[in-house]
Backbone and ligand atoms as CSV (ligand in chain L), in Angstrom:
chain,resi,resn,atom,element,x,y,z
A,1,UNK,N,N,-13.345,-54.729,1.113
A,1,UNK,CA,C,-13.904,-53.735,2.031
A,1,UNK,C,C,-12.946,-53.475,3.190
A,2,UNK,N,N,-12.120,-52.282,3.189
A,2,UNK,CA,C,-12.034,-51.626,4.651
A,2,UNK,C,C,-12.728,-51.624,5.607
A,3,UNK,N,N,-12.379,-52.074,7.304
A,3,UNK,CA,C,-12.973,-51.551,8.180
A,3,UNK,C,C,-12.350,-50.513,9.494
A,4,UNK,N,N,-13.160,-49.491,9.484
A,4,UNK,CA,C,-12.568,-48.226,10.338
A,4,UNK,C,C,-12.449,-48.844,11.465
A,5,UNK,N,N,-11.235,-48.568,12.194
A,5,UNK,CA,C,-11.406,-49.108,13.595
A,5,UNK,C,C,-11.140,-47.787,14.170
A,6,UNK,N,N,-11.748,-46.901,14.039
A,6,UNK,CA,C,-12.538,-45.938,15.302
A,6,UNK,C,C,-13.212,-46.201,15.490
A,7,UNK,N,N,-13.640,-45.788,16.919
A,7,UNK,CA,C,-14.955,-45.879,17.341
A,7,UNK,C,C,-15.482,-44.532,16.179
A,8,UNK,N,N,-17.535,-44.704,16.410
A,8,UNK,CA,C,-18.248,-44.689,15.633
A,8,UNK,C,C,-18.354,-42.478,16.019
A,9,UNK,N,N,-18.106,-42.685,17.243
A,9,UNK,CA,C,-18.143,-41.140,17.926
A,9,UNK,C,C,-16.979,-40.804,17.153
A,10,UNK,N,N,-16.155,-40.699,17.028
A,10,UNK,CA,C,-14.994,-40.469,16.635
A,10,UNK,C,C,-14.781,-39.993,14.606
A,11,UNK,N,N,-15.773,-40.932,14.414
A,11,UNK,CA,C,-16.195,-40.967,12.772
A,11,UNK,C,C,-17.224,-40.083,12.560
A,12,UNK,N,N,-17.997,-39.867,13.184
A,12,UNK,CA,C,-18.709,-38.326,13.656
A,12,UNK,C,C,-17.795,-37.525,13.035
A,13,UNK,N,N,-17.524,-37.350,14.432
A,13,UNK,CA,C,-16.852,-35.859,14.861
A,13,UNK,C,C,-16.224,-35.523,13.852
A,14,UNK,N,N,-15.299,-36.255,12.694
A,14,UNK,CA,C,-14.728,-36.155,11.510
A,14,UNK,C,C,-15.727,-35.503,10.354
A,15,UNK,N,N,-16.300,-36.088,10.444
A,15,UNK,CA,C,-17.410,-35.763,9.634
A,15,UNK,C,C,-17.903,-34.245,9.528
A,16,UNK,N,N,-18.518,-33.916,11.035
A,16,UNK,CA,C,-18.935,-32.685,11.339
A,16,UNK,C,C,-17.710,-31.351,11.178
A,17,UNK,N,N,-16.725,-31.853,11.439
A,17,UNK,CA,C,-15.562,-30.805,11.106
A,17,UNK,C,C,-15.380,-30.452,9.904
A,18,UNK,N,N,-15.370,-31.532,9.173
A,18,UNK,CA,C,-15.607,-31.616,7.479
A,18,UNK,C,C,-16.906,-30.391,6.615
A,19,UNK,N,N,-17.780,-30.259,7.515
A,19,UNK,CA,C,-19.004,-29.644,7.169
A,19,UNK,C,C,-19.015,-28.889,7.602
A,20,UNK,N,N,-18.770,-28.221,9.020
A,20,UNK,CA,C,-19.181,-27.183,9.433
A,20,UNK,C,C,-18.436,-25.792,8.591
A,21,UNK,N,N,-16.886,-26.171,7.942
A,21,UNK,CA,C,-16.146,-24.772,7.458
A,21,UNK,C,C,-17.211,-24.480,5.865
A,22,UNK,N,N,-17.674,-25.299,5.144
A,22,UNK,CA,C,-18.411,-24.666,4.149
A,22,UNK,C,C,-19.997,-24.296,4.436
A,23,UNK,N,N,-20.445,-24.934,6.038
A,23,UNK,CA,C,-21.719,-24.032,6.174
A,23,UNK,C,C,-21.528,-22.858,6.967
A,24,UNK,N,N,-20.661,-22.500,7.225
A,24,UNK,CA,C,-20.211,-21.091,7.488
A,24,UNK,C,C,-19.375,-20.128,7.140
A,25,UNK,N,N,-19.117,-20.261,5.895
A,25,UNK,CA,C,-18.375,-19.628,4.929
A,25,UNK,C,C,-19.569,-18.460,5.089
A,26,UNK,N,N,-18.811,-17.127,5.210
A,26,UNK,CA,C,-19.316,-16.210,4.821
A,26,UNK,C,C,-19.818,-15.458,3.394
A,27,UNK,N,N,-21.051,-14.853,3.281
A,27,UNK,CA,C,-21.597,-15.104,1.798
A,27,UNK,C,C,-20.403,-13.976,0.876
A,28,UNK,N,N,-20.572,-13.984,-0.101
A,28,UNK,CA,C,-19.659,-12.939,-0.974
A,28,UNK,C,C,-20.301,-11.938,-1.225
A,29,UNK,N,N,-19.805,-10.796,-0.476
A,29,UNK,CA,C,-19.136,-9.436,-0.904
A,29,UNK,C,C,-19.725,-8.756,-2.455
A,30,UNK,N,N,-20.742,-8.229,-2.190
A,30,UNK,CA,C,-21.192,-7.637,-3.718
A,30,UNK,C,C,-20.803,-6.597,-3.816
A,31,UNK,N,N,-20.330,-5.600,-2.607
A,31,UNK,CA,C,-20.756,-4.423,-2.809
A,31,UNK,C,C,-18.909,-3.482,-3.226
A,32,UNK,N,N,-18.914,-3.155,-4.511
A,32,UNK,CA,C,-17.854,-2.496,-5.116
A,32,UNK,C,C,-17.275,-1.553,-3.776
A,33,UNK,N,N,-16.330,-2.071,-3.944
A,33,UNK,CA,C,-15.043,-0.948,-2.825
A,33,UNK,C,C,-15.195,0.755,-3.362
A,34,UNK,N,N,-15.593,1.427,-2.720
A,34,UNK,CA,C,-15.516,2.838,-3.262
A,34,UNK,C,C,-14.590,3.833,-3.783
A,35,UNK,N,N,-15.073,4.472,-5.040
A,35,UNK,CA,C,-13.738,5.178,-5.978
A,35,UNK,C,C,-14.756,5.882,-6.365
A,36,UNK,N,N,-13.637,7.402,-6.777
A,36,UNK,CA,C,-14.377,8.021,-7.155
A,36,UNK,C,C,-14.677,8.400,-8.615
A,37,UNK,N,N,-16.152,8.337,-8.970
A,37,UNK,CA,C,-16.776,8.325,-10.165
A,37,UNK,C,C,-15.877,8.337,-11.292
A,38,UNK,N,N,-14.580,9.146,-11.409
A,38,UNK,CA,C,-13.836,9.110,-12.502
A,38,UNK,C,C,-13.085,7.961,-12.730
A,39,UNK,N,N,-12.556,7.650,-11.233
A,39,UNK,CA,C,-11.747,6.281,-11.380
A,39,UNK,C,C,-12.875,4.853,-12.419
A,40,UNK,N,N,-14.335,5.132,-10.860
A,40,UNK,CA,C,-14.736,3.816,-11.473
A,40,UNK,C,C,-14.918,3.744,-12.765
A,41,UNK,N,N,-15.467,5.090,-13.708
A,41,UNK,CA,C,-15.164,4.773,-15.348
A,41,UNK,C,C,-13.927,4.421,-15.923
A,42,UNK,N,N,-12.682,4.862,-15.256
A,42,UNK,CA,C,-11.456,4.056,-15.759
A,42,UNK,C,C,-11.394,3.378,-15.559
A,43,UNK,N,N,-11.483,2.013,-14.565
A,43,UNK,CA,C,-11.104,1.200,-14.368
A,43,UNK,C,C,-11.881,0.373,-15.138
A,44,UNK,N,N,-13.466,0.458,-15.030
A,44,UNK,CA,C,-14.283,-0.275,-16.037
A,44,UNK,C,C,-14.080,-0.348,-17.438
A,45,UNK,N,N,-13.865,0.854,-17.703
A,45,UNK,CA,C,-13.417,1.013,-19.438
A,45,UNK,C,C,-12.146,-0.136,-19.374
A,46,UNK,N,N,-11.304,0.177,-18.557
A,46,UNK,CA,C,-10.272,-0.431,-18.694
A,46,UNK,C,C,-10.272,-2.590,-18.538
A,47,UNK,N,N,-11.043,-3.010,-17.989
A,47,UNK,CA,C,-11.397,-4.174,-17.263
A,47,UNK,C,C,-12.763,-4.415,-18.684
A,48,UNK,N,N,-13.159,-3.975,-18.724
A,48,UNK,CA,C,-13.872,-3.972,-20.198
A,48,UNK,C,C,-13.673,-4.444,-21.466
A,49,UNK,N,N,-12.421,-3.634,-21.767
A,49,UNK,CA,C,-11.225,-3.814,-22.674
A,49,UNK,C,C,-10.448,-4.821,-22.811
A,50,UNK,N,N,-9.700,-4.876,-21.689
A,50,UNK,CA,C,-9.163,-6.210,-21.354
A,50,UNK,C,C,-9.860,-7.779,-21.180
A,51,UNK,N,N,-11.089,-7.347,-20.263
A,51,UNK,CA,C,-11.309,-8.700,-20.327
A,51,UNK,C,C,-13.105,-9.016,-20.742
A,52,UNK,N,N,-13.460,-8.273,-21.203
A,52,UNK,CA,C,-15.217,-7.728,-21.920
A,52,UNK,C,C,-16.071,-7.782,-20.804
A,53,UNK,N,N,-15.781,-7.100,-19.565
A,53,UNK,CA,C,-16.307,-7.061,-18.510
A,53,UNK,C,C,-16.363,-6.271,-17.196
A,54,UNK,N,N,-17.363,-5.133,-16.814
A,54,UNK,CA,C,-17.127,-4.083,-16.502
A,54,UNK,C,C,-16.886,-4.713,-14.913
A,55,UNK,N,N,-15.944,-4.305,-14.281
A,55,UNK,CA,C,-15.612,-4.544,-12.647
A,55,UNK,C,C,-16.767,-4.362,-11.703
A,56,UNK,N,N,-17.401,-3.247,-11.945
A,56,UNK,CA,C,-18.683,-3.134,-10.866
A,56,UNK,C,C,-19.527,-3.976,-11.105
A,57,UNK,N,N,-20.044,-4.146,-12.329
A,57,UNK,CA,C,-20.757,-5.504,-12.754
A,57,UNK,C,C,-20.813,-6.700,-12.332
A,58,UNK,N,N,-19.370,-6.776,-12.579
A,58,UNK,CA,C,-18.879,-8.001,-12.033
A,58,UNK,C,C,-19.202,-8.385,-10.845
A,59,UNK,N,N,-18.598,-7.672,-9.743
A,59,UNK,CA,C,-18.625,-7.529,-8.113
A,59,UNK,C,C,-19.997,-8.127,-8.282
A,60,UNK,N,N,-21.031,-7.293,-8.086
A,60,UNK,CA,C,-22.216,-6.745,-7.667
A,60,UNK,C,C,-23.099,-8.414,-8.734
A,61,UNK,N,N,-23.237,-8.846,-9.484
A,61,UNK,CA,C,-23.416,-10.162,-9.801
A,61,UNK,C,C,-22.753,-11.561,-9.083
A,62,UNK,N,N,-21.304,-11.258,-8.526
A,62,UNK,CA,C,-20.316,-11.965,-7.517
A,62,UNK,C,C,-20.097,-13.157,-8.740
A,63,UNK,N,N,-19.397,-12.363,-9.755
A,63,UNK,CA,C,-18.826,-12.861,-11.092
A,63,UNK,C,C,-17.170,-12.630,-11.189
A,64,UNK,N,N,-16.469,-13.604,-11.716
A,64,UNK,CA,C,-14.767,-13.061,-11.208
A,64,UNK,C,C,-14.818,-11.785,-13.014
A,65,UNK,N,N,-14.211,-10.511,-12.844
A,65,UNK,CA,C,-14.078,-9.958,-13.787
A,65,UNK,C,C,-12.919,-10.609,-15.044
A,66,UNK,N,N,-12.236,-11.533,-14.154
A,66,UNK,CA,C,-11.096,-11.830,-15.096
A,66,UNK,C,C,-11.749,-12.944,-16.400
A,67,UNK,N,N,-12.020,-14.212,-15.250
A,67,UNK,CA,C,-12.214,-15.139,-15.995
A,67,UNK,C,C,-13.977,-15.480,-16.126
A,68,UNK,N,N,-14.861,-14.672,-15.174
A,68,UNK,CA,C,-16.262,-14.899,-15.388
A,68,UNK,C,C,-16.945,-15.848,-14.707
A,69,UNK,N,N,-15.893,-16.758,-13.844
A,69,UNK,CA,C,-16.696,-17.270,-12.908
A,69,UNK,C,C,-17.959,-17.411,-11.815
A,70,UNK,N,N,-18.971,-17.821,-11.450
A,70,UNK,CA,C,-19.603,-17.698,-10.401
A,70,UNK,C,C,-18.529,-17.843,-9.481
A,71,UNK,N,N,-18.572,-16.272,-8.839
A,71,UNK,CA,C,-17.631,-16.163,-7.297
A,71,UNK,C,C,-18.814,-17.112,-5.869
A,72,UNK,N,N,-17.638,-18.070,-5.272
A,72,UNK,CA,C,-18.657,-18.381,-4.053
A,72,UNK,C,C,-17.979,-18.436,-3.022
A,73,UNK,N,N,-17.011,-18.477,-2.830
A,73,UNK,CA,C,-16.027,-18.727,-1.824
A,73,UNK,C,C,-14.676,-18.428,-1.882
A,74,UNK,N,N,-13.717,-17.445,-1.185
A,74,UNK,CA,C,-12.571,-17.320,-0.554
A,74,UNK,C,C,-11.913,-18.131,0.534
A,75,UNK,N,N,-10.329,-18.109,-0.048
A,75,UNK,CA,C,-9.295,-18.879,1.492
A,75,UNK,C,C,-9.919,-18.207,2.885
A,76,UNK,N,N,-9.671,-16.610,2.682
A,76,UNK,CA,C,-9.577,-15.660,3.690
A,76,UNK,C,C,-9.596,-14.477,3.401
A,77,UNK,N,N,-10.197,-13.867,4.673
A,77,UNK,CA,C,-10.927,-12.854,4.605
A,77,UNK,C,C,-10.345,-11.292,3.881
A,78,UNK,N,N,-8.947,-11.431,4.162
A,78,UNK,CA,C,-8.596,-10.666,2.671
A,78,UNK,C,C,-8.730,-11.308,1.404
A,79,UNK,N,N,-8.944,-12.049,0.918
A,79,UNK,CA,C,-9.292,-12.472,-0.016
A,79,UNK,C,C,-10.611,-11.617,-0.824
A,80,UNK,N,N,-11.543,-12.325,0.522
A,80,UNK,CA,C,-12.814,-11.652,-0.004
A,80,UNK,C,C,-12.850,-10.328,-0.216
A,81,UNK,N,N,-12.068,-10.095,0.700
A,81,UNK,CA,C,-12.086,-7.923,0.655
A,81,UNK,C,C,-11.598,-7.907,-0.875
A,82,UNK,N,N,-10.493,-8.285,-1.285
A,82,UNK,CA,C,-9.889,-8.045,-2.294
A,82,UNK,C,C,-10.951,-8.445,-3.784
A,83,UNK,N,N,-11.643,-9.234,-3.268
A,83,UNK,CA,C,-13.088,-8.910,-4.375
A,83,UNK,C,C,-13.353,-8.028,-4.998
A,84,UNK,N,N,-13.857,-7.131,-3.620
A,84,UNK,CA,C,-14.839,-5.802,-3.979
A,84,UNK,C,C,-14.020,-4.647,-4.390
A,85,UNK,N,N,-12.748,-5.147,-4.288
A,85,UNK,CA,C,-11.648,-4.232,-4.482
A,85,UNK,C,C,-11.549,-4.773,-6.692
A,86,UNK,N,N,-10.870,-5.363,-6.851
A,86,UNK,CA,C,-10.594,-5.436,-7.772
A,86,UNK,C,C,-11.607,-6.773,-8.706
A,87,UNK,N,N,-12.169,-7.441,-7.942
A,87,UNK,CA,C,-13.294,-8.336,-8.945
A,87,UNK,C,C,-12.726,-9.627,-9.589
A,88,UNK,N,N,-11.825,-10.098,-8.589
A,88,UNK,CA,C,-11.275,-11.295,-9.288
A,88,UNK,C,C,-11.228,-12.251,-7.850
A,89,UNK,N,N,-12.060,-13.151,-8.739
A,89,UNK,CA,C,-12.185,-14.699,-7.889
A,89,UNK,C,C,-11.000,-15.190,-6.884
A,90,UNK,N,N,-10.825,-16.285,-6.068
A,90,UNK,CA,C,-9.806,-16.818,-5.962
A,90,UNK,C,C,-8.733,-17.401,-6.455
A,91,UNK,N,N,-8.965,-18.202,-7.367
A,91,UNK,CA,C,-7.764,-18.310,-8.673
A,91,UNK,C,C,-7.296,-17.721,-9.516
A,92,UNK,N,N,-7.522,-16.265,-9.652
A,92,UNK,CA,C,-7.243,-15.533,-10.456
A,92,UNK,C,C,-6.996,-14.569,-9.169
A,93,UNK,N,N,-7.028,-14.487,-8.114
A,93,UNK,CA,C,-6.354,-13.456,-7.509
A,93,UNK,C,C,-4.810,-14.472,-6.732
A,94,UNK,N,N,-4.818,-15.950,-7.118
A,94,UNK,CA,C,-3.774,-16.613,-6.416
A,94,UNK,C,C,-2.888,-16.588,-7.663
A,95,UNK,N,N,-3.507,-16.193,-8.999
A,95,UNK,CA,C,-2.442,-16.255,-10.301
A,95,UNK,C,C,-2.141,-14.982,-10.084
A,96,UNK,N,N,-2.778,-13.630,-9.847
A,96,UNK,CA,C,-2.330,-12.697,-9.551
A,96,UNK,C,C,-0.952,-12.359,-8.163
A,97,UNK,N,N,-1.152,-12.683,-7.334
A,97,UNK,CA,C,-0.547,-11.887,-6.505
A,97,UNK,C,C,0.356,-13.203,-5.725
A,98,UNK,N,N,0.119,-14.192,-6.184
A,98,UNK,CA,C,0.676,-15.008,-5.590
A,98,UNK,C,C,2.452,-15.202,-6.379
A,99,UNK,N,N,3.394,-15.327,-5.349
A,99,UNK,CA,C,5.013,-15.084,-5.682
A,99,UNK,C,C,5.361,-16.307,-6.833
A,100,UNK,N,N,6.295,-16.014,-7.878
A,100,UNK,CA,C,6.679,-17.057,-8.626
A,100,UNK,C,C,7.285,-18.247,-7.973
A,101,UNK,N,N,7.583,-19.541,-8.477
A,101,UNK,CA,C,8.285,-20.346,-7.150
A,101,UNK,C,C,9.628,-20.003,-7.605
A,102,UNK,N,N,10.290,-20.279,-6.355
A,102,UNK,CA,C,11.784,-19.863,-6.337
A,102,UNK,C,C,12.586,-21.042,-7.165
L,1,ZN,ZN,ZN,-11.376,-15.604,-12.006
């Protein structure tokens, strides 16, 4: 057995920092980024095709279109925008857009 030698205030406060960033995570973003009617049938047909799953659908359930995940949480707040924009979770928008390593 380990014993912490902080004081007990101190082992708190750790604690509470620990908790407070996932009870205030802001909820996810259902609502599809706006396009107009012709697009959103292309893009769905298209996101359909590719991955058997229509983008607005997706969003609006807070499902990743790529891989089908329950969406619950983003790094940051572009992140989340980028949801309602294109319908892909966080790991699939960090396989997306994120740079190859050098
Ligand atoms: Zn995904």
């Amino acid at each position: 057995m380990t014993i912490d030698p902080r004081p007990m205030e101190l082992r708190l406060e750790q604690q509470d920092q620990h908790i407070v960033p996932t009870r205030h995570l802001p909820p996810v973003d259902t609502t599809p980024s706006p396009k107009t009617p012709k697009m959103e049938r292309t893009i769905d047909a298209f996101t359909k095709q590719v991955f058997g799953r229509c983008r607005t659908d997706s969003i609006k359930e807070a499902t990743c279109v790529s891989c089908g995940v329950s969406v619950k949480e983003f790094k940051d707040a572009i992140s989340r925008k980028e949801f309602t924009i294109s319908g892909l979770c966080q790991s699939c928008q960090d396989g997306v857009f994120d740079s190859p390593p050098q």
